[in-house]
N, C-alpha and C positions, 0 to 999 in steps of 0.2 A: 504494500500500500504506500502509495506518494503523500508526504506530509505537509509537502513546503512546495513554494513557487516552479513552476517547470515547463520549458519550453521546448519542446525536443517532440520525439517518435515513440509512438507506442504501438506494440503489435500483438494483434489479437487473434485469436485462432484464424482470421481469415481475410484477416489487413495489417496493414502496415500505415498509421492513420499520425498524420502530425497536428499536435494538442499545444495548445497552453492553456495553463491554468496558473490563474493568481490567487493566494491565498490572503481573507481579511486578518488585519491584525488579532481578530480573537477568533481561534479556530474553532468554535461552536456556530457560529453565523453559518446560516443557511446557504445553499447552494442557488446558485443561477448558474444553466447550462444553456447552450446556443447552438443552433443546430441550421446551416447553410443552404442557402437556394442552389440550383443549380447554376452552372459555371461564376460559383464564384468562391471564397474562402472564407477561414475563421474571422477575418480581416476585413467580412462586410458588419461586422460588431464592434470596430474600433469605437463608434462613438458610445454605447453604451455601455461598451466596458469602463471605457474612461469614467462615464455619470457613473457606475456602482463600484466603482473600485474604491478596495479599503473598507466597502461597509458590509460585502457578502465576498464567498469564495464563488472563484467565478469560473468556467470552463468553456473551452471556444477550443472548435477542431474542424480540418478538412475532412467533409466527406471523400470518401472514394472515387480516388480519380480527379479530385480537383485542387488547388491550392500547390503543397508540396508530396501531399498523401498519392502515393502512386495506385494506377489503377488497376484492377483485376479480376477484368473479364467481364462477362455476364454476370448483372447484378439484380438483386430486387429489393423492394423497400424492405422487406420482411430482415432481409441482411444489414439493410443499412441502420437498421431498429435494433438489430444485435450487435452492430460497431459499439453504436453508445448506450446500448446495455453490457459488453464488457468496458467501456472507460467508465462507467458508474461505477463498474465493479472492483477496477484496477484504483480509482481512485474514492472507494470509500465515499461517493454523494449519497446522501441522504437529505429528506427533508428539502429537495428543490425546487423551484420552478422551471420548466423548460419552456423554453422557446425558441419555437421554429419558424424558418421563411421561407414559404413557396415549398420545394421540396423539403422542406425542415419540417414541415409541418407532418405530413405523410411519415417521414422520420421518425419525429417524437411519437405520432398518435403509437407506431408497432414499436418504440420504446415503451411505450403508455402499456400498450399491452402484455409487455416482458414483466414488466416489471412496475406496476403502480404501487410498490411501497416506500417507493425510491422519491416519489415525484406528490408534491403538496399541490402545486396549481399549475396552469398551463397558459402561456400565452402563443397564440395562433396567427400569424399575420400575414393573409396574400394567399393563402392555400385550400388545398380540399380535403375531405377525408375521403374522397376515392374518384376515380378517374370518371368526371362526366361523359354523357355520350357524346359521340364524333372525338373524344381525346385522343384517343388509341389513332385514330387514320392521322391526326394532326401532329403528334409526335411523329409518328413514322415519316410523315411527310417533313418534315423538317429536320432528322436525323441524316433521311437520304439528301438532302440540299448540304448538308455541313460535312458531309463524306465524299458531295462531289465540288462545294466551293471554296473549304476549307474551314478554320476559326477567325479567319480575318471578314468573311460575311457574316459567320457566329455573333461576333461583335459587334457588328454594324447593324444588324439586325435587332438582338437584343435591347442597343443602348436604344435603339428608335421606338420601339415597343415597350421599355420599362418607365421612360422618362420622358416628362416634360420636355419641348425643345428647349425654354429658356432657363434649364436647368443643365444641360447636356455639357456645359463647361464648367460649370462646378467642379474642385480640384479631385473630389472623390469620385464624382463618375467617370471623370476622365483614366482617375487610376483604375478605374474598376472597367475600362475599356480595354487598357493597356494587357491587363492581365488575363479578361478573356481570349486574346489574340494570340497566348504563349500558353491557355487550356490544353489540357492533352485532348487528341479529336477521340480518341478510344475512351476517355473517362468521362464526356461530355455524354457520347452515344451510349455509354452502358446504362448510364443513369436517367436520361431520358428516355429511353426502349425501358427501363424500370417504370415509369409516367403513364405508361401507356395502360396499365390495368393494375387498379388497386383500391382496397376497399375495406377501411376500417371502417366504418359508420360503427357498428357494434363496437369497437372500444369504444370511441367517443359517447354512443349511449350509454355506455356502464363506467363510464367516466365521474364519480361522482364530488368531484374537490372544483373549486374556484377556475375557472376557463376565460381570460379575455381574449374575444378574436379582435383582429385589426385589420383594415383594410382601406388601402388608398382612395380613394372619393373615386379617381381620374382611373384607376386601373380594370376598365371595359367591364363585365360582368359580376365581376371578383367580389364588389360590394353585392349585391344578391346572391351569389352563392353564398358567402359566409353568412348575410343573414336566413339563409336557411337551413346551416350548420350551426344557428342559436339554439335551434326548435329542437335536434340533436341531443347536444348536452345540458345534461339535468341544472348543470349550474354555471353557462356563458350568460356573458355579453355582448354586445360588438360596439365598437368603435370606431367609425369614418376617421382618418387625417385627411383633412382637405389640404390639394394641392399636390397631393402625390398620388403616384402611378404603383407601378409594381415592388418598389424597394422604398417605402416610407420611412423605413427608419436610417437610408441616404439621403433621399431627398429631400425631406423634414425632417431631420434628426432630431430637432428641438422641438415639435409638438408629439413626436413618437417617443420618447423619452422622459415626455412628462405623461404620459399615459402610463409606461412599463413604470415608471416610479410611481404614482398613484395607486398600479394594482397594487406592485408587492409590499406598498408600506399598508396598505388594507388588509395583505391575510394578516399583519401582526393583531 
């Protein structure tokens, strides 16, 4: 078990996944864990690790296949819900909140399911608990386009669909462009081809602790789907951030930020 601050690789029967974690000065403080959209890293959390640091122990890791975590292979959500049910495990969380974005979300629900004694509340932002219809043809269709145009369309695509134009220079999306474009294309497709068919709704129903979802006002559908993943869980909310798209807690990091600090100063 890891006790102190740690920035490195940890590997788990069936990854090799790059974590840090910062520990608050009083090691009884509850956990927050963070869990990444697709193509992008632990690193799309800088801002609010920064807001909880010092006051909770915190955990931020690359899914498989993206950031430094290298990838492997055919994957499914079910596996990547047992990445971080073994770093729960490796490092001793209890008592935390998770929160996932877009693919995080799907992530935490089959952590949720591994393992719901680990996890106090859940915040959900930008995601689903299972693949709407037409998903499945939509990912395949856009897998084969980034296998025949590269990650340098990946990127350009993405930043035009996650963001605001008049956000699009911002210094974070910019880096969060840069870094799409140096994506592995085989970490991007394993876990996208994972998008395509998935279906927690049952955890989420027998989910019974504290759930805020969140969702960009601007991000197409996403705000009615999540409000019909309130009706779901026995004990959500949801929360519009006006003015963002797909990655709210980039492109308003300061009204999303006071949301995630609002929930979790509420379950004390």
């Amino acid at each position: 078990m890891q006790t102190s601050d740690f920035d490195g690789f940890v590997t788990t029967p069936a990854a090799r996944l790059r974590v840090r974690v910062q520990r608050a000065a009083e090691a009884d403080r509850p956990w927050v864990i963070f869990s990444n959209s697709l193509a992008t890293s632990h690193r799309i959390w800088d801002a609010q690790a920064e807001m909880l640091s010092g006051r909770f122990n915190l955990l931020r890791y690359d899914q498989r296949g993206h950031g430094d975590s290298p990838a492997t292979g055919a994957v499914t959500i079910a596996d990547l819900g047992a990445d971080l049910a073994a770093l729960a495990e490796h490092f001793d969380v209890r008592n935390a909140v998770g929160v996932g974005l877009s693919m995080g979300v799907p992530t935490m629900l089959a952590f949720a399911g591994r393992a719901p004694e680990r996890l106090r509340a859940l915040v959900l932002t930008d995601g689903q608990a299972a693949t709407q219809p037409g998903g499945a043809a939509m990912w395949e269709k856009r897998v084969a386009a980034a296998r025949e145009r590269g990650m340098d369309w990946v990127a350009e695509d993405i930043i035009t669909r996650w963001f605001q134009p008049e956000n699009r220079t911002l210094p974070g999306v910019k880096a969060l462009e840069a870094s799409i474009r140096t994506l592995s294309l085989e970490g991007y497709a394993a876990c996208a081809t994972a998008l395509q068919g998935y279906d927690f709704a049952s955890v989420a129903a027998g989910f019974d602790k504290p759930v805020l979802l969140v969702a960009g006002a601007l991000d197409g559908a996403m705000p009615d789907v999540m409000a019909r993943m309130e009706g779901i869980f026995p004990k959500a909310r949801l929360q519009i951030i006006p003015g963002a798209g797909h990655i709210p807690n980039l492109e308003q990091a300061q009204a999303y930020n006071a949301a995630l600090s609002d929930f979790i100063d509420s379950l004390s």
